[in-house]
mmCIF file of the N, C-alpha and C atoms, coordinates in Angstrom:
data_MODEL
# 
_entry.id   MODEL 
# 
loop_
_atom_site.group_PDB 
_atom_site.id 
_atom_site.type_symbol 
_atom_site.label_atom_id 
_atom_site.label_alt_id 
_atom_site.label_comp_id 
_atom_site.label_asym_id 
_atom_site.label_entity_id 
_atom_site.label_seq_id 
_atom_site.pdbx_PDB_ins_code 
_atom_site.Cartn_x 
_atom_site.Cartn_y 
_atom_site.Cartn_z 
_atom_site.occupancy 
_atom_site.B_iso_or_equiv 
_atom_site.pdbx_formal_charge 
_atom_site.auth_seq_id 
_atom_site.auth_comp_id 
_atom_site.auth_asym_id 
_atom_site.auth_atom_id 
_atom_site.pdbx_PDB_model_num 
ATOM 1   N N  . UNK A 1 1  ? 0.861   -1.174  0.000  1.00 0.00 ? 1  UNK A N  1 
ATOM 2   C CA . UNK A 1 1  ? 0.000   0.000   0.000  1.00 0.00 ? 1  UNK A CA 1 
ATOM 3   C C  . UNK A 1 1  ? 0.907   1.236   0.000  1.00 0.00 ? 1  UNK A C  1 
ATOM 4   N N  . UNK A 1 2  ? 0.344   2.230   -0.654 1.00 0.00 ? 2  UNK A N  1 
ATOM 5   C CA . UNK A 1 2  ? 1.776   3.603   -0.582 1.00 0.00 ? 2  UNK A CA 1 
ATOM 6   C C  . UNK A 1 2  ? 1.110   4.138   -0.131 1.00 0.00 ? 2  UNK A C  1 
ATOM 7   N N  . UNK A 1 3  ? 2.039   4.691   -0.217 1.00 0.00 ? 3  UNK A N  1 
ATOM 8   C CA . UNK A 1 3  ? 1.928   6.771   0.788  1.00 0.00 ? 3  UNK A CA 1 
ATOM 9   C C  . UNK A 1 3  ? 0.315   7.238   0.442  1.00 0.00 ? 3  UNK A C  1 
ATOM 10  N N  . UNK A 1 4  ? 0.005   7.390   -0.698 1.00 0.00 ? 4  UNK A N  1 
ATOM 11  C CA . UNK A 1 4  ? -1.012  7.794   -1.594 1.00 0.00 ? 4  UNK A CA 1 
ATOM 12  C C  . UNK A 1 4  ? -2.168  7.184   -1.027 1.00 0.00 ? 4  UNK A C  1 
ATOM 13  N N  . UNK A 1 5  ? -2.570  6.096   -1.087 1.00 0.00 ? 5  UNK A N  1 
ATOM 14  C CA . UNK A 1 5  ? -3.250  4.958   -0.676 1.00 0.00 ? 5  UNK A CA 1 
ATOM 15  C C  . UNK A 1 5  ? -3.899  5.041   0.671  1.00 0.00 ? 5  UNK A C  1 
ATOM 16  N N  . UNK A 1 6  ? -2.487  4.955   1.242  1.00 0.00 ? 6  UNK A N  1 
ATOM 17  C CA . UNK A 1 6  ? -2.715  5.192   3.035  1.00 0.00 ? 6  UNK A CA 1 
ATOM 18  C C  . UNK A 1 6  ? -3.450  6.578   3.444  1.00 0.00 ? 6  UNK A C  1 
ATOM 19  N N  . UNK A 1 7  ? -3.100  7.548   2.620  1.00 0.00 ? 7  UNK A N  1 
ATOM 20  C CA . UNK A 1 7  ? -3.917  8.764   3.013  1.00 0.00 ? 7  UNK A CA 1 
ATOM 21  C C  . UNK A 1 7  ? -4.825  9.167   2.420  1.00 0.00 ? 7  UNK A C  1 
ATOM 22  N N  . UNK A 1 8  ? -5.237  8.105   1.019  1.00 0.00 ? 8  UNK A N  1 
ATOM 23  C CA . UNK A 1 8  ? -6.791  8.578   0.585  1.00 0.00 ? 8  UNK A CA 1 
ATOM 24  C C  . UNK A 1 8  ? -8.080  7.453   1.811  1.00 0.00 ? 8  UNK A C  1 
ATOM 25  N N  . UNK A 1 9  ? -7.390  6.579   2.349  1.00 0.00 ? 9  UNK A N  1 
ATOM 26  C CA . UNK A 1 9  ? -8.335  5.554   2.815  1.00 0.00 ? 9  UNK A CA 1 
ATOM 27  C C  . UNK A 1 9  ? -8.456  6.557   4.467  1.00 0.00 ? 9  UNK A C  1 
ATOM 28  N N  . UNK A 1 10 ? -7.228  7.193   4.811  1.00 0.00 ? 10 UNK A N  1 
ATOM 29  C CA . UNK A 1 10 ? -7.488  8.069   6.097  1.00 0.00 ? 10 UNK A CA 1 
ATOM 30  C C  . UNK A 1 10 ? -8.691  8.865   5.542  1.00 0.00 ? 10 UNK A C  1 
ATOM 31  N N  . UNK A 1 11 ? -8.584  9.772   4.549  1.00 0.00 ? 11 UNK A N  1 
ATOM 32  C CA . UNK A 1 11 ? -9.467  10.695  4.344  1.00 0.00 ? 11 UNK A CA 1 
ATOM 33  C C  . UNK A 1 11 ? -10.818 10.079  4.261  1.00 0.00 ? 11 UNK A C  1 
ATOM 34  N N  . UNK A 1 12 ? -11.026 8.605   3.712  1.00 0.00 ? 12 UNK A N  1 
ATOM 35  C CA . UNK A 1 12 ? -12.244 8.356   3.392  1.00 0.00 ? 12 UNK A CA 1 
ATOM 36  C C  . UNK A 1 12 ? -12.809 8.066   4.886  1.00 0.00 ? 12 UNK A C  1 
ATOM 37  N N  . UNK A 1 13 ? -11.837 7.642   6.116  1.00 0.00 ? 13 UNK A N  1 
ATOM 38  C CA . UNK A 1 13 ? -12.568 7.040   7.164  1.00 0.00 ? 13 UNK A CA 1 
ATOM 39  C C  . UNK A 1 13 ? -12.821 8.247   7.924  1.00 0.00 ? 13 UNK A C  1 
ATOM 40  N N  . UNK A 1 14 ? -12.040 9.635   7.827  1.00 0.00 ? 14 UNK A N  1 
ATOM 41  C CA . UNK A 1 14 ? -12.447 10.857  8.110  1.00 0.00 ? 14 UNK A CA 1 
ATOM 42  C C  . UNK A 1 14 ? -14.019 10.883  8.060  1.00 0.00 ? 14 UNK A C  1 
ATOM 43  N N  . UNK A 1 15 ? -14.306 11.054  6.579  1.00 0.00 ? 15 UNK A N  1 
ATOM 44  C CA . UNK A 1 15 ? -15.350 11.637  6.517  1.00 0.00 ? 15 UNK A CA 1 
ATOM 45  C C  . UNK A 1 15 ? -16.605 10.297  6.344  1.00 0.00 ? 15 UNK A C  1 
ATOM 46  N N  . UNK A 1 16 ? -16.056 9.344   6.895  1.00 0.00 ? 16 UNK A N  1 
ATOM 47  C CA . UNK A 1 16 ? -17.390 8.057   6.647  1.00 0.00 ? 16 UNK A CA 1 
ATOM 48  C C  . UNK A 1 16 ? -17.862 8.801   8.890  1.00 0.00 ? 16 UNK A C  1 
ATOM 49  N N  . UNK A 1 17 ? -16.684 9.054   9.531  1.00 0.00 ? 17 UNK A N  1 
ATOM 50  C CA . UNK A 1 17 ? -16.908 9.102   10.595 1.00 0.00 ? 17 UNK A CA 1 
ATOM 51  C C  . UNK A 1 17 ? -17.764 10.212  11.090 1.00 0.00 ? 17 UNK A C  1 
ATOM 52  N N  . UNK A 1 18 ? -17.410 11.422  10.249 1.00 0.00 ? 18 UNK A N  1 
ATOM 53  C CA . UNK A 1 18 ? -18.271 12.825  10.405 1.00 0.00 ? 18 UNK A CA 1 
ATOM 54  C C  . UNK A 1 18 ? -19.428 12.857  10.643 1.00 0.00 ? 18 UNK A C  1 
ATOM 55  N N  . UNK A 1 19 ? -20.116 11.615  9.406  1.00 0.00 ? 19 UNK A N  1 
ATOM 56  C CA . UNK A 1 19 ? -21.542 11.507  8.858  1.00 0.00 ? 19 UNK A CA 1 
ATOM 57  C C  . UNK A 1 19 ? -22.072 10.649  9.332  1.00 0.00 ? 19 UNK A C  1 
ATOM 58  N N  . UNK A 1 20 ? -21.459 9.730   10.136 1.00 0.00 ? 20 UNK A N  1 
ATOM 59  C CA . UNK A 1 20 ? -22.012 8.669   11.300 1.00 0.00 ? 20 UNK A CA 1 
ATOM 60  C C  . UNK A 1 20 ? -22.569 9.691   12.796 1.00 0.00 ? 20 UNK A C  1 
ATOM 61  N N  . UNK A 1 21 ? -21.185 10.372  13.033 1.00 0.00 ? 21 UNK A N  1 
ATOM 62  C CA . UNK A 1 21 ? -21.345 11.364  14.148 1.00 0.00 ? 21 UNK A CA 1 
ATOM 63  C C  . UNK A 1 21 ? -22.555 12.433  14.144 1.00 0.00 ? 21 UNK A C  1 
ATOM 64  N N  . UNK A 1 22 ? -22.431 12.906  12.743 1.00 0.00 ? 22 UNK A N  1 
ATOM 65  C CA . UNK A 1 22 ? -23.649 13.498  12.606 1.00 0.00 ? 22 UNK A CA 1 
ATOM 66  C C  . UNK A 1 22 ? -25.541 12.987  12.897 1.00 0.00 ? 22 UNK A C  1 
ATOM 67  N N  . UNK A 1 23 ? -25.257 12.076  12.114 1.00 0.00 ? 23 UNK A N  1 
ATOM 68  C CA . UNK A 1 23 ? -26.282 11.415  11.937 1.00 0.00 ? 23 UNK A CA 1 
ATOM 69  C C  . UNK A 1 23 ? -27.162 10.893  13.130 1.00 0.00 ? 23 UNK A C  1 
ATOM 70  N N  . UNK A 1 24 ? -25.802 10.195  14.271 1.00 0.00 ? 24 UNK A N  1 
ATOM 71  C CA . UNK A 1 24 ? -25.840 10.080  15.407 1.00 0.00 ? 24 UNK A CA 1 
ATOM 72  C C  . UNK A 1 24 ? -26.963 11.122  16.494 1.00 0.00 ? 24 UNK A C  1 
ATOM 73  N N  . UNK A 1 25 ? -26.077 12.405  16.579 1.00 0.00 ? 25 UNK A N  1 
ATOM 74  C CA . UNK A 1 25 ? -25.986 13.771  17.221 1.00 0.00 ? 25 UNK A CA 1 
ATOM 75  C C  . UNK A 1 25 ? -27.407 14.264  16.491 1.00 0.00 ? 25 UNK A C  1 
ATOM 76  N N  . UNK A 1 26 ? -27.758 13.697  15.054 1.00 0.00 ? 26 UNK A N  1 
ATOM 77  C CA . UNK A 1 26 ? -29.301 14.338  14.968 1.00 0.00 ? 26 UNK A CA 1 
ATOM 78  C C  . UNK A 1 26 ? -30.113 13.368  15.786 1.00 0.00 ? 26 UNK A C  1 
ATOM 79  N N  . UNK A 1 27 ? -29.869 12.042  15.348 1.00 0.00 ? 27 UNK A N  1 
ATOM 80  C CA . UNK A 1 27 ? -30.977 11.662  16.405 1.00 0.00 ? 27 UNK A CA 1 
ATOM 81  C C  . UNK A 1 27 ? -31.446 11.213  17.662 1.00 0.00 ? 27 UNK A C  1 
ATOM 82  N N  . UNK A 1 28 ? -30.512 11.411  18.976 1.00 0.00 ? 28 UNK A N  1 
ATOM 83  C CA . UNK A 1 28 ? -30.440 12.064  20.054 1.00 0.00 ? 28 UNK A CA 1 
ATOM 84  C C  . UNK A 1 28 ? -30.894 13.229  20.072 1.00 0.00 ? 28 UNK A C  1 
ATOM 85  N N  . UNK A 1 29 ? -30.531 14.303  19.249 1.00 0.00 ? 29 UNK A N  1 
ATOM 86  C CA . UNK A 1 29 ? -31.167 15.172  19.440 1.00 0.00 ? 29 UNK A CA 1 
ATOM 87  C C  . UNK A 1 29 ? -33.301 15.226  19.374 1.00 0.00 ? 29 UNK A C  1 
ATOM 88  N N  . UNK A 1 30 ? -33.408 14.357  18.199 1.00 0.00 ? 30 UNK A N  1 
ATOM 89  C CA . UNK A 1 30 ? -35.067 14.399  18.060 1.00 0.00 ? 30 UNK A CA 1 
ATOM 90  C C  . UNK A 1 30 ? -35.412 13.213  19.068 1.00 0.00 ? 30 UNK A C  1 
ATOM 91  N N  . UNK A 1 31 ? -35.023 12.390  19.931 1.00 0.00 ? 31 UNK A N  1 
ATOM 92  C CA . UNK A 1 31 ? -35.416 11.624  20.573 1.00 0.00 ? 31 UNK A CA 1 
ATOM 93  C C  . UNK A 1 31 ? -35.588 12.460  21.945 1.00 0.00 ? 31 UNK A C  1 
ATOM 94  N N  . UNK A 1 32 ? -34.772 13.339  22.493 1.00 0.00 ? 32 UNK A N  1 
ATOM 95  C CA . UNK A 1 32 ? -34.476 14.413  23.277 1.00 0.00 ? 32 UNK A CA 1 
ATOM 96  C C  . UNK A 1 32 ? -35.795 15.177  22.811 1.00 0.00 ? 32 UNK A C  1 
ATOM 97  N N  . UNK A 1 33 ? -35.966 15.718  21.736 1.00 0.00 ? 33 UNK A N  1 
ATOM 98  C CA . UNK A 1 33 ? -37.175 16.615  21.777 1.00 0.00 ? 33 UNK A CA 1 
ATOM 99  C C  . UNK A 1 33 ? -38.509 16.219  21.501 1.00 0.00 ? 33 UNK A C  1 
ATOM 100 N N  . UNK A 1 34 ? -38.245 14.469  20.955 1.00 0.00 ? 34 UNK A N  1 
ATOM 101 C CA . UNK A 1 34 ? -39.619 14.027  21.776 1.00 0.00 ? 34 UNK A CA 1 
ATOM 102 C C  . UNK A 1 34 ? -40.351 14.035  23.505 1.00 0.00 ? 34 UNK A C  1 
ATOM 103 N N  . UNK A 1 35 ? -39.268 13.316  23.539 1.00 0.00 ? 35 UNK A N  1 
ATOM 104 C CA . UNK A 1 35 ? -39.383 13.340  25.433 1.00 0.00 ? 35 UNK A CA 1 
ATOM 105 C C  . UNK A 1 35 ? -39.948 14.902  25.843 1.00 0.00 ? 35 UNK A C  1 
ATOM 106 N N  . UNK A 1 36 ? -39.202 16.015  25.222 1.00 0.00 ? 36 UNK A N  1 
ATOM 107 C CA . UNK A 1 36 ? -39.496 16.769  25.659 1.00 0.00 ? 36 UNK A CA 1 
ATOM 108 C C  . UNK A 1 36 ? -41.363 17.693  25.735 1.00 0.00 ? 36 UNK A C  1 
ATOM 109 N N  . UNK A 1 37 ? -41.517 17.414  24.116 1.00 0.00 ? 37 UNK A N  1 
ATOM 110 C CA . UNK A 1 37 ? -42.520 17.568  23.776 1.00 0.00 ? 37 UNK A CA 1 
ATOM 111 C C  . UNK A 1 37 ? -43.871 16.334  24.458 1.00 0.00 ? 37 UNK A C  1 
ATOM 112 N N  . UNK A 1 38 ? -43.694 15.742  24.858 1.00 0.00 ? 38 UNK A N  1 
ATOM 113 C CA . UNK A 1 38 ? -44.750 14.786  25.837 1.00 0.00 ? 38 UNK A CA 1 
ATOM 114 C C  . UNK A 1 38 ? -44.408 15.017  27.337 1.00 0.00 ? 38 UNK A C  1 
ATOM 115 N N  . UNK A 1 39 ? -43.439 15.735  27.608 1.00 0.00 ? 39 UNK A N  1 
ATOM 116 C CA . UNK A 1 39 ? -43.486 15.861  29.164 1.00 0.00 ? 39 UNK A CA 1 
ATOM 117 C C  . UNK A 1 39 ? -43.072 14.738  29.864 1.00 0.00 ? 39 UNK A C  1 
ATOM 118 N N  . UNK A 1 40 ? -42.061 13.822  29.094 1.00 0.00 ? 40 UNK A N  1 
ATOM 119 C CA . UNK A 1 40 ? -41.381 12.496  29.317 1.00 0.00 ? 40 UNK A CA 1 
ATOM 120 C C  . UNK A 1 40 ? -42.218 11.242  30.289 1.00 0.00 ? 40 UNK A C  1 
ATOM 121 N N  . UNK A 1 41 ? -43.141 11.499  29.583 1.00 0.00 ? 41 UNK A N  1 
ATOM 122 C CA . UNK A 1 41 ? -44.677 10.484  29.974 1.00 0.00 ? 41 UNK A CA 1 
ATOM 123 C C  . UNK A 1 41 ? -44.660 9.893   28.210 1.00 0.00 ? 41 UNK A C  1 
ATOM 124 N N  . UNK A 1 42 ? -44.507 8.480   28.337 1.00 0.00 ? 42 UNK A N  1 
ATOM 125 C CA . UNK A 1 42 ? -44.902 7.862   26.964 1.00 0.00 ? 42 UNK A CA 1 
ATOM 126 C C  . UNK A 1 42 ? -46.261 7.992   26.989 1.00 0.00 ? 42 UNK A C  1 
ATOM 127 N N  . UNK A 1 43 ? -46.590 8.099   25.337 1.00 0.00 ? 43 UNK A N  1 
ATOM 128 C CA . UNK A 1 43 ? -47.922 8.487   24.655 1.00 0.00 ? 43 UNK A CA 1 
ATOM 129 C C  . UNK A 1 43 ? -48.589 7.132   24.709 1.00 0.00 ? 43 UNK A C  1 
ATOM 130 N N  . UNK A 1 44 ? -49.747 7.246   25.358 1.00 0.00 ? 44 UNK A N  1 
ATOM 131 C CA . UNK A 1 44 ? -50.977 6.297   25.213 1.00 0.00 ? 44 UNK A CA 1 
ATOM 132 C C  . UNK A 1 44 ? -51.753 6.596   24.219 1.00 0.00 ? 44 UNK A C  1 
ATOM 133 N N  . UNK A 1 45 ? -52.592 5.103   24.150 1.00 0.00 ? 45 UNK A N  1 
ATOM 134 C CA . UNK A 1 45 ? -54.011 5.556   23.455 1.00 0.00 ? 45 UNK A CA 1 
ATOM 135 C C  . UNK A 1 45 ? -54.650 5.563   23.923 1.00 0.00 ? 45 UNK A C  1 
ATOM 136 N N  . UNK A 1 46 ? -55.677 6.165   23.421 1.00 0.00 ? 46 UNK A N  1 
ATOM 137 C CA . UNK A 1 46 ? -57.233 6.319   24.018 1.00 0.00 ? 46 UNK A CA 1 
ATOM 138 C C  . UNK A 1 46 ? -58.094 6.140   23.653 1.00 0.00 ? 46 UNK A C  1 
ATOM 139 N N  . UNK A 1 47 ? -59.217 5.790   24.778 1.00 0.00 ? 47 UNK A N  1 
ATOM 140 C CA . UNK A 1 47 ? -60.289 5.295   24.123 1.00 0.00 ? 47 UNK A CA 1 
ATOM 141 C C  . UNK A 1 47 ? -61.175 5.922   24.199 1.00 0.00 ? 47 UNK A C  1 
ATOM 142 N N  . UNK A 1 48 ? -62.736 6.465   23.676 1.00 0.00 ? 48 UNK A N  1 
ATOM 143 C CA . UNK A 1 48 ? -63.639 7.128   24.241 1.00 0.00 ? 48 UNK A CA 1 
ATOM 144 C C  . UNK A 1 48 ? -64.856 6.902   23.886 1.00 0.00 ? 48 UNK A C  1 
ATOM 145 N N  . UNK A 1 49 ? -65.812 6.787   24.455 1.00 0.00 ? 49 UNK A N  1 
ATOM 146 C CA . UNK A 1 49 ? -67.424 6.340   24.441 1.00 0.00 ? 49 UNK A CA 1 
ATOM 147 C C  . UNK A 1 49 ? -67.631 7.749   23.271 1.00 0.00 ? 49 UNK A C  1 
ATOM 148 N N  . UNK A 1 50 ? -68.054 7.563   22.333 1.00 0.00 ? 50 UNK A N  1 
ATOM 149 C CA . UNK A 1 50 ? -68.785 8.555   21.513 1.00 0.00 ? 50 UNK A CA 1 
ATOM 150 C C  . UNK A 1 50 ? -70.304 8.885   21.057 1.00 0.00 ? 50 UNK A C  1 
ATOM 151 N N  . UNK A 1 51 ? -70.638 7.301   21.249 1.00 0.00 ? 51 UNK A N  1 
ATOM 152 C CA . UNK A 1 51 ? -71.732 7.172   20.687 1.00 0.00 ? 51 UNK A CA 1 
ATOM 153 C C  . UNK A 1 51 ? -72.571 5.935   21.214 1.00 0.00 ? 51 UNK A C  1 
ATOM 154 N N  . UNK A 1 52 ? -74.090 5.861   20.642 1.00 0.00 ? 52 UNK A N  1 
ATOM 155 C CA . UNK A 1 52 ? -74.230 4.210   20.813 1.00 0.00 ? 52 UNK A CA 1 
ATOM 156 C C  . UNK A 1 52 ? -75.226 3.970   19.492 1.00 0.00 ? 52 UNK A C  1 
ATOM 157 N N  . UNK A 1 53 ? -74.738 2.690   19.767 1.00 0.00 ? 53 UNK A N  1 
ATOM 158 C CA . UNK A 1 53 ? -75.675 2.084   18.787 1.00 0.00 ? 53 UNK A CA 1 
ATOM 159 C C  . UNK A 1 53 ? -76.755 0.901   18.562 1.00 0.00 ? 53 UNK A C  1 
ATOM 160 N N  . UNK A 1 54 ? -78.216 0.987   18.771 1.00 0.00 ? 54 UNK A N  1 
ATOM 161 C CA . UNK A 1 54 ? -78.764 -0.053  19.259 1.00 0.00 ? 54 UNK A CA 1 
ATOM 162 C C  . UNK A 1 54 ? -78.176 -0.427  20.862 1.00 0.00 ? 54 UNK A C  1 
ATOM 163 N N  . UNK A 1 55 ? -77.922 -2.099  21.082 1.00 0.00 ? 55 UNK A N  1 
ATOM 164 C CA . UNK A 1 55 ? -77.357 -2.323  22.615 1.00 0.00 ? 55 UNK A CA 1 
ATOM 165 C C  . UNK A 1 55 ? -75.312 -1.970  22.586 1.00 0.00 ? 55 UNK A C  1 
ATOM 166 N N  . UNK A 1 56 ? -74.944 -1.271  21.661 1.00 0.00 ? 56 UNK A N  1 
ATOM 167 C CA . UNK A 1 56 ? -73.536 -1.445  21.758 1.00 0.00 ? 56 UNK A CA 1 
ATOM 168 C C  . UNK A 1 56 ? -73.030 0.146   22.132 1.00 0.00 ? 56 UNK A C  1 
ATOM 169 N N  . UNK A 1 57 ? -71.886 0.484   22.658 1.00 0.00 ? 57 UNK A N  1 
ATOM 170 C CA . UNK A 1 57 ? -71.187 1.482   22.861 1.00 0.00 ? 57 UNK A CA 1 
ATOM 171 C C  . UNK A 1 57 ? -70.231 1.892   21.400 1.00 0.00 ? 57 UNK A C  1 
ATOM 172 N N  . UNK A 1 58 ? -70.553 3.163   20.613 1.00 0.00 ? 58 UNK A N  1 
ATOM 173 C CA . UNK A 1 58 ? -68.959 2.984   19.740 1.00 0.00 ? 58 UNK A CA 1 
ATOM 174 C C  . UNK A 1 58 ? -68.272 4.176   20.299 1.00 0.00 ? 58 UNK A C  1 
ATOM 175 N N  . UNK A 1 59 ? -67.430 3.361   19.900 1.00 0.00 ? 59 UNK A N  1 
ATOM 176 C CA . UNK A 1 59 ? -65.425 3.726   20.668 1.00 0.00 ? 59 UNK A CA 1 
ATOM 177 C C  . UNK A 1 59 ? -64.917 4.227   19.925 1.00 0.00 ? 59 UNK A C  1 
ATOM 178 N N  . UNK A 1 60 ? -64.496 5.614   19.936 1.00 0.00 ? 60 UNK A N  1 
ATOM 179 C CA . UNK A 1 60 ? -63.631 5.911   19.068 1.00 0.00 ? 60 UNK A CA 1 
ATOM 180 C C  . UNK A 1 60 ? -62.102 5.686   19.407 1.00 0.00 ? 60 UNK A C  1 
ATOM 181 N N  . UNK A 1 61 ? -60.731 5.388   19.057 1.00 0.00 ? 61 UNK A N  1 
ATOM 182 C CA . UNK A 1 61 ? -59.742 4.847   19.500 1.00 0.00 ? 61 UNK A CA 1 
ATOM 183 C C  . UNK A 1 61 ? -58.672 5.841   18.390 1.00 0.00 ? 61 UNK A C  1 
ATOM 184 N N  . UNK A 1 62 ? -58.228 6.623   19.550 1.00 0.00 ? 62 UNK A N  1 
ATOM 185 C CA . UNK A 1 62 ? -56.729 7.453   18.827 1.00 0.00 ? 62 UNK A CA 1 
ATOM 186 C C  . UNK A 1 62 ? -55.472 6.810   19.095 1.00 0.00 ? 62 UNK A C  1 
ATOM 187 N N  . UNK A 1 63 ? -54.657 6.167   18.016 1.00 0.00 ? 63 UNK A N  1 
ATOM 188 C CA . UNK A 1 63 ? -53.572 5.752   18.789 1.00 0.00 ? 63 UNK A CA 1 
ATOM 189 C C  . UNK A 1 63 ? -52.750 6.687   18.970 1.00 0.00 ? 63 UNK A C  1 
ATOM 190 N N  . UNK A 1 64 ? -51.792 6.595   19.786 1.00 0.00 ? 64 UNK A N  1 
ATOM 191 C CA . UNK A 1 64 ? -50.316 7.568   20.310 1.00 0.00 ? 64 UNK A CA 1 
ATOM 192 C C  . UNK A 1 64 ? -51.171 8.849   19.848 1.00 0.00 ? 64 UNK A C  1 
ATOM 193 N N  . UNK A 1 65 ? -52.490 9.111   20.510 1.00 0.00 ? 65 UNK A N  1 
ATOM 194 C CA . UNK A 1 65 ? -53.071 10.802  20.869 1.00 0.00 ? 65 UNK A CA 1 
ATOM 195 C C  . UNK A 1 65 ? -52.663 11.283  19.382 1.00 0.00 ? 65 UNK A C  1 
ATOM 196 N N  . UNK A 1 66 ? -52.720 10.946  18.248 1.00 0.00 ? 66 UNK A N  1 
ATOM 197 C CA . UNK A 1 66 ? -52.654 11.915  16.604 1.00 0.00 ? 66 UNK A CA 1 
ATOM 198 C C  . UNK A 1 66 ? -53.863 11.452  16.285 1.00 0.00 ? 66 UNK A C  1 
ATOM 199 N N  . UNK A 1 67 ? -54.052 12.434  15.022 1.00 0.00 ? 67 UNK A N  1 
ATOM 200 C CA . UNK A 1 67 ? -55.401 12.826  14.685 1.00 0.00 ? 67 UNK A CA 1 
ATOM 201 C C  . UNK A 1 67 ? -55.884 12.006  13.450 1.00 0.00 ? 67 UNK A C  1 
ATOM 202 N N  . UNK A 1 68 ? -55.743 10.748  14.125 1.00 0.00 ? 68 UNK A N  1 
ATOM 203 C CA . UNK A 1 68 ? -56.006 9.333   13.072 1.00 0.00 ? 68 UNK A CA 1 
ATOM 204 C C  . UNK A 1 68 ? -57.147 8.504   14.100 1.00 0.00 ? 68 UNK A C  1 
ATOM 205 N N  . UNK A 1 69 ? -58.346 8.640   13.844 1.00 0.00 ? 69 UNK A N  1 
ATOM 206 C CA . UNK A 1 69 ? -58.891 8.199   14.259 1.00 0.00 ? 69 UNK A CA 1 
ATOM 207 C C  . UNK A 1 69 ? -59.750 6.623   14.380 1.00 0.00 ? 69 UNK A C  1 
ATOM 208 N N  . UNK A 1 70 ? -59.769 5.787   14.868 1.00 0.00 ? 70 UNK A N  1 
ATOM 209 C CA . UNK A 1 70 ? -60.378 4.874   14.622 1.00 0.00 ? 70 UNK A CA 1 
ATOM 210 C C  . UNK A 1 70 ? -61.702 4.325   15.216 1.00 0.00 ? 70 UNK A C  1 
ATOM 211 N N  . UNK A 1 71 ? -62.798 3.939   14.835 1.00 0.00 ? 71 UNK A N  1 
ATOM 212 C CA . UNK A 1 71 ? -64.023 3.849   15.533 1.00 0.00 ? 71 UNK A CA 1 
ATOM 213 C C  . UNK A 1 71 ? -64.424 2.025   15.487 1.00 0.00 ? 71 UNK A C  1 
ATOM 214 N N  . UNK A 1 72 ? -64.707 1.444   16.616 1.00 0.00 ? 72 UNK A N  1 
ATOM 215 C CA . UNK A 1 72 ? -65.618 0.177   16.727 1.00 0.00 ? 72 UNK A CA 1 
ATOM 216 C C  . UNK A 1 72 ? -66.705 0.091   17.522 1.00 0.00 ? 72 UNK A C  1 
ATOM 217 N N  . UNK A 1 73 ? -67.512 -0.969  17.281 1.00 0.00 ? 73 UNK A N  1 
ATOM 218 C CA . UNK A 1 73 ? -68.516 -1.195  17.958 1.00 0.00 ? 73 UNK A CA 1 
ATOM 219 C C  . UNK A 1 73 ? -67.992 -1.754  19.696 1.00 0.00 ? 73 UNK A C  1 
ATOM 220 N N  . UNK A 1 74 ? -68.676 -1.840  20.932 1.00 0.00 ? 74 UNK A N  1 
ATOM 221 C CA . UNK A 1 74 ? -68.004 -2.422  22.072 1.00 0.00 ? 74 UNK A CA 1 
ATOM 222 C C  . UNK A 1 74 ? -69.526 -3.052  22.598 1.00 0.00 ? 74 UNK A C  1 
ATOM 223 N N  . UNK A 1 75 ? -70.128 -3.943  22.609 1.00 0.00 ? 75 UNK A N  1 
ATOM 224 C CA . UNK A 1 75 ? -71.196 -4.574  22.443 1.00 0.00 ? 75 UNK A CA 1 
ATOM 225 C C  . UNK A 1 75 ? -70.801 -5.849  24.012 1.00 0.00 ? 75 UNK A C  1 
ATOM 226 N N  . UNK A 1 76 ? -71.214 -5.292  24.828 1.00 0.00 ? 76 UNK A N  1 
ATOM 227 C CA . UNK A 1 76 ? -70.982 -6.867  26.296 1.00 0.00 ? 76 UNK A CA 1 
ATOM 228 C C  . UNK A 1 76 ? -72.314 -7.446  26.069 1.00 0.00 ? 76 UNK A C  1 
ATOM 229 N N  . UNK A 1 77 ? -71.665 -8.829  26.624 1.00 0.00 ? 77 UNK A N  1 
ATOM 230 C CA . UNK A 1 77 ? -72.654 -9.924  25.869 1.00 0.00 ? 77 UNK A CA 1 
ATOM 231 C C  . UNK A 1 77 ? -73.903 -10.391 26.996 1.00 0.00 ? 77 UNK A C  1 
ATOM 232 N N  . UNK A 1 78 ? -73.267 -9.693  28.304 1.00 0.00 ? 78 UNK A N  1 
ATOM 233 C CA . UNK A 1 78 ? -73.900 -10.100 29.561 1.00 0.00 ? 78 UNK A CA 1 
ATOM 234 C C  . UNK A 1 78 ? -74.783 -9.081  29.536 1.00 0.00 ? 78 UNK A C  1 
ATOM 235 N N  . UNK A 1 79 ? -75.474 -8.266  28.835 1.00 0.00 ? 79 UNK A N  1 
ATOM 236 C CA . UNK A 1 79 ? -76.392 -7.220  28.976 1.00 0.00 ? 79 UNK A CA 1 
ATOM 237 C C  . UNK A 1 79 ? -77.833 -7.437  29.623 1.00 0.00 ? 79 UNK A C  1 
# 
């Protein structure tokens, strides 16, 4: 290996390391400003009585609290 060689493969592990470090350092950083943004309480879902229907309850169900909503029937059989 020469002179040449030896210091293009330094330079390449230079900058393979920068962009690891970087990459790193961003996402600590957004994991950090999740926590922050929830008040470092993990996000539940929820459930909520909305409606009824005939003998059943419907549920609407947000997962991780975003504005994706999902709705089912909740129908107990012991009524």
């Amino acid at each position: 290996m020469t002179e040449e060689d030896k210091y293009a493969l330094k330079e390449v592990l230079q900058g393979a390391g920068v962009v690891v470090g970087c990459f790193s350092a961003f996402i600590i950083v957004m994991f950090a400003l999740a926590q922050i943004s929830t008040g470092g309480e993990p996000l539940k879902a929820s459930f909520e009585v909305v409606d009824k229907y005939k003998e059943c309850d419907v549920v609407r169900y947000a997962p991780h609290q975003v504005a994706d909503y999902k709705y089912f029937l909740y129908c107990e059989k012991n009524k």
